[in-house]
C-alpha positions as CSV (number, residue, x, y, z in Angstrom):
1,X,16.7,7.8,-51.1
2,X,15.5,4.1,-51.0
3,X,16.7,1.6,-53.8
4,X,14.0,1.6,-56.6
5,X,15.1,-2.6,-56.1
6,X,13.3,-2.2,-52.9
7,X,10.2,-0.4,-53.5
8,X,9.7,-3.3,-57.0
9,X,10.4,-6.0,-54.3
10,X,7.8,-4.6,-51.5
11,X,5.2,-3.8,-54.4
12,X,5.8,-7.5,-55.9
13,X,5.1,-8.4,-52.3
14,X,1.8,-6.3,-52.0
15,X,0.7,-7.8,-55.2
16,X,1.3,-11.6,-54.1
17,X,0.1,-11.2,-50.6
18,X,-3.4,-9.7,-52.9
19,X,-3.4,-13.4,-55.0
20,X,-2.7,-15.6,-52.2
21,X,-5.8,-13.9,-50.2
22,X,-7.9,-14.5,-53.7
23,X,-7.0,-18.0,-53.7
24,X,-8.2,-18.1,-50.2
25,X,-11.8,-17.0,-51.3
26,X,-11.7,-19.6,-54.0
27,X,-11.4,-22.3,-51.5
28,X,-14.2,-24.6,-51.9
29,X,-15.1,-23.7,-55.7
30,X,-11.8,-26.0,-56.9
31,X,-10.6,-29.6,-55.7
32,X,-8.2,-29.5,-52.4
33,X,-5.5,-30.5,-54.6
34,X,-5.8,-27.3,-57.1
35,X,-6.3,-24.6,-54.2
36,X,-3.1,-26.1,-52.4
37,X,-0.6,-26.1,-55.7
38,X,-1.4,-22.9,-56.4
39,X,-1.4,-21.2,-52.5
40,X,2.1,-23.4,-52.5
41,X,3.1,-21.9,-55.5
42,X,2.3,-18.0,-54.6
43,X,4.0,-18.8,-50.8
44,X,7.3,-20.0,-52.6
45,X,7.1,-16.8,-54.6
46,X,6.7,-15.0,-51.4
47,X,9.4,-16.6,-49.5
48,X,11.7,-15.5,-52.7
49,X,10.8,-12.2,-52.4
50,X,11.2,-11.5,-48.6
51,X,14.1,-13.1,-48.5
52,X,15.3,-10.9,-51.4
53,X,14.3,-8.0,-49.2
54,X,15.7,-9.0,-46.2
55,X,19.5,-9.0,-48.2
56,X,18.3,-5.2,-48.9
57,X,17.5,-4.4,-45.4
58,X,20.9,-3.6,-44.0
59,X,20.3,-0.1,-46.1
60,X,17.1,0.3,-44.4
61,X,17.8,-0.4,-40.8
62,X,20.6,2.4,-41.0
63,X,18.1,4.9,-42.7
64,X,15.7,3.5,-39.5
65,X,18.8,4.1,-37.2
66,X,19.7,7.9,-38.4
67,X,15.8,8.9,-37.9
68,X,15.7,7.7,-34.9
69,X,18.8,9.5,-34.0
70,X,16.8,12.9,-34.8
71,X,14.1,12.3,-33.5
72,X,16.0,11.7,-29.8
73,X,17.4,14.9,-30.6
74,X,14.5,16.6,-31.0
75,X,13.1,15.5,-27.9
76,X,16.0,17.1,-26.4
77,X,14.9,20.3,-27.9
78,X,11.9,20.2,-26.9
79,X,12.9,19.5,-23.0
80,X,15.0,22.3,-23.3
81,X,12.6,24.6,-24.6
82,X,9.8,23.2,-22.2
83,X,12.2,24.2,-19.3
84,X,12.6,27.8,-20.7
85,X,8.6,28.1,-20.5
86,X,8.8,27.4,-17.0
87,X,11.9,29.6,-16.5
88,X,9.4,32.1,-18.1
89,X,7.1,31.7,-15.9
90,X,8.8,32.0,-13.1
91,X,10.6,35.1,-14.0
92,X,7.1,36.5,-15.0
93,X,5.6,35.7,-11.6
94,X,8.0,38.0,-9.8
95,X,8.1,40.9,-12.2
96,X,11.1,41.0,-14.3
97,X,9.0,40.9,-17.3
98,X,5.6,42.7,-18.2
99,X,2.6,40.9,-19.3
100,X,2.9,42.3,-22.5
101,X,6.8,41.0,-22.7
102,X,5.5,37.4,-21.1
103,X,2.6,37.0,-24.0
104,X,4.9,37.7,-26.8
105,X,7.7,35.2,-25.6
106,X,5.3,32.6,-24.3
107,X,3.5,32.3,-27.7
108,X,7.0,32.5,-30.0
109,X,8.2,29.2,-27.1
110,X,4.9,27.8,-27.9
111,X,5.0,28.2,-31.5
112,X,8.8,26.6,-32.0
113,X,7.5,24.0,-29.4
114,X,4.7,23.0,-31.8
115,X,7.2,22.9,-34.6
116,X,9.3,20.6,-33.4
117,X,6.1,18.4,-32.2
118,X,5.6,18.0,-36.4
119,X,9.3,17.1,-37.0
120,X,8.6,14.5,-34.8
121,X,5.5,13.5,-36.6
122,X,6.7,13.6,-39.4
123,X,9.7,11.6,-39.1
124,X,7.4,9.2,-37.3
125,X,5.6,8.5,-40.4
126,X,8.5,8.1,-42.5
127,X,10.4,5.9,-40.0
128,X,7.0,3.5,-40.2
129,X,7.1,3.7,-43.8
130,X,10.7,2.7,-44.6
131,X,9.6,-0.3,-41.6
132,X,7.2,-1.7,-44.0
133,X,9.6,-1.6,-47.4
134,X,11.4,-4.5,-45.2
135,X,9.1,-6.6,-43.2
136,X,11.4,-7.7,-39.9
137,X,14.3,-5.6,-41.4
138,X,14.6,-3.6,-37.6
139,X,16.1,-5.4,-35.0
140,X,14.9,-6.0,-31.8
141,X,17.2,-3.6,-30.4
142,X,16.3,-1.2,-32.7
143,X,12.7,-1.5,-31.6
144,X,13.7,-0.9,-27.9
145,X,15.5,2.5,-28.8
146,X,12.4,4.8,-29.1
147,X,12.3,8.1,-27.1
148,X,10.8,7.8,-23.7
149,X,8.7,5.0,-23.6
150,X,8.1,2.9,-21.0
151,X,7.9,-1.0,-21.2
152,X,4.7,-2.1,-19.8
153,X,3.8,-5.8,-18.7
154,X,2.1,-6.1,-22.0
155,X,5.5,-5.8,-23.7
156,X,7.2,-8.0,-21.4
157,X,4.8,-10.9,-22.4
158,X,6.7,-13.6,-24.5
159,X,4.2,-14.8,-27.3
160,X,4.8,-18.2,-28.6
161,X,5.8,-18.3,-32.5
162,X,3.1,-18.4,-35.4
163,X,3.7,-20.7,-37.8
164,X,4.7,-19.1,-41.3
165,X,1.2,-20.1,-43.0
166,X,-1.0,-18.6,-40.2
167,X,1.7,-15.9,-40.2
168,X,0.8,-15.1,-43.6
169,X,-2.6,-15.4,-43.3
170,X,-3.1,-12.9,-41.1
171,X,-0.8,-10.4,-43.1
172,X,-3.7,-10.9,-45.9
173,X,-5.9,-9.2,-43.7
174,X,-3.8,-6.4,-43.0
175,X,-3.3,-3.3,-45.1
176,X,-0.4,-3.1,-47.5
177,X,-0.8,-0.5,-49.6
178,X,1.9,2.1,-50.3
179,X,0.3,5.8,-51.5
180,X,2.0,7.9,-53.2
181,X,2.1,10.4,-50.9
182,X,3.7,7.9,-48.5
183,X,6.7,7.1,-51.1
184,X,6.9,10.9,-51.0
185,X,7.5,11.1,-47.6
186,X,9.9,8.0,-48.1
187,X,12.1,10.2,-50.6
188,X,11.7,13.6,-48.2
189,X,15.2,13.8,-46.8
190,X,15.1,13.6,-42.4
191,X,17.6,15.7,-42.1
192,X,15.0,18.7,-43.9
193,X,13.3,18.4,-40.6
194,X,15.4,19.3,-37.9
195,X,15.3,22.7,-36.5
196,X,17.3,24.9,-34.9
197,X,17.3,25.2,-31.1
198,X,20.1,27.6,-29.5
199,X,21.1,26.3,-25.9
200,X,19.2,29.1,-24.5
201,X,16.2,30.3,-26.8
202,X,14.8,32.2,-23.9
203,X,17.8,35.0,-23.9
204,X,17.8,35.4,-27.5
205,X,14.1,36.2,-27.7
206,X,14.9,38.7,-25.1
207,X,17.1,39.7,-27.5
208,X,15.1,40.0,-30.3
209,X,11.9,41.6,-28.6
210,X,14.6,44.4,-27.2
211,X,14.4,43.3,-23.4
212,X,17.4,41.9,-22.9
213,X,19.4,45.4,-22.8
214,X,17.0,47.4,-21.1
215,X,16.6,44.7,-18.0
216,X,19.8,46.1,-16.2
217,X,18.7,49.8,-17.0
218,X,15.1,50.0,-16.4
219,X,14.5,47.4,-13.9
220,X,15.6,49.7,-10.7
221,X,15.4,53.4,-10.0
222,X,18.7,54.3,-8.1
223,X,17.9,56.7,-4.7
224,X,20.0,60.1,-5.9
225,X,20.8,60.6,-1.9
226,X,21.9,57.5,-0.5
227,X,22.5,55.5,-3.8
228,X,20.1,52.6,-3.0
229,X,18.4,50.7,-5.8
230,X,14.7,50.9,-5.6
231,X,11.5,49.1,-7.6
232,X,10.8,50.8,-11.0
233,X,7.4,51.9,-9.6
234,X,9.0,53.4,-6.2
235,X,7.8,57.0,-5.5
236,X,10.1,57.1,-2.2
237,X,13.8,55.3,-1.3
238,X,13.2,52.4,0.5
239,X,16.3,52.9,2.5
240,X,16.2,56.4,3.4
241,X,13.1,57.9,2.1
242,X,14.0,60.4,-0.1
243,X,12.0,61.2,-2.7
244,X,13.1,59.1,-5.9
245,X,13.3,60.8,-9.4
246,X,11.6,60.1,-12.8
């Protein structure tokens, strides 16, 4: 759970960015001397505040860190269980399991599949939310630690630095409010959204739909002459010809 000290500091923030963009509209309607001592008075209050927030960010970037951390693992769920689809698949294309066996495992696969997709929302969201209770607060190696994703030439582009008062002027035009369902998902607890994936989901749903024990026994029809194992829908042994009992 996030220090009440931080969520005061960024809504103290939210409030001041709020005056400073009011003074900005009352440009013009005051002398030049009135609108600067009090824009230079609301930026010195902002300054105080960030940096106060940036002393508090050490909490955050290892709250940032551990999400990150599941969501990497649950995209190594998900490979896992993407694999098992295709294992399905292949298994299903050569006759080891009927369609009615195939539909029922393919949708349970699909269905865990899609939970894991909403961890990974989810912690999404709250990874962007505890990002904004401490603006600059993740590092840049931080940043370059999300799950598969590629660096384009757009990233590689070095932008020259903004100047703090242009920097600030174009966070007035961005949104900053916290709801409270967003401090909600603050407080939720990451670890509440991992799941469970066994190393291989695919036998134990075998398991649990009852075709795991019956594979070894129903799959072949053994030839009562010559002893030869023959296709379950075999009227006649393959290897001698006898006729094959059911």
């Amino acid at each position: 759970m996030i220090d009440d000290e931080i969520i005061r500091l960024k809504n103290e923030r939210e409030e001041t960015l709020k005056k400073i963009s009011l003074i900005e509209e009352r440009r013009g309607t005051v002398r030049e001397s009135v609108y600067q001592k009090v824009k230079s008075d609301y930026i010195a209050k902002l300054n105080e505040i960030e940096n106060a927030l940036k002393e508090k960010s050490g909490v955050i970037v290892d709250k940032i860190k551990s999400i990150e951390d599941e969501i990497n693992n649950l995209h190594s769920q998900k490979e896992s269980l993407e694999e098992q689809l295709e294992e399905l698949d292949l298994r299903h294309s050569i006759g080891e399991y009927t369609d009615e066996q195939y539909e029922s495992m393919l949708q349970e696969l699909k269905s865990h599949i899609t939970q894991i997709d909403e961890k990974i929302e989810f912690l999404n969201n709250e990874k962007v939310a505890y990002s904004e209770l401490a603006p600059g607060a993740v590092s840049e190696e931080t940043k370059e630690e999300k799950p598969k994703k590629k660096k384009t030439k757009e990233d590689e582009i070095v932008l020259p630095e903004v100047p703090k008062e242009e920097k600030l002027t174009e966070e007035l035009f961005e949104s900053t409010e916290i709801s409270a369902e967003k401090a909600g998902i603050v407080e939720t607890s990451a670890e509440s959204a991992k799941p469970e994936v066994e190393d291989d989901w695919l036998s134990g749903l075998e398991k649990e739909l009852g075709i795991g024990g019956e594979k070894e026994e129903t799959a072949y029809i053994e030839c009562p002459k010559c002893g030869f194992k023959n296709k379950p829908d075999a009227w006649y042994c393959e290897n001698c010809g006898a006729e094959l009992q059911k």
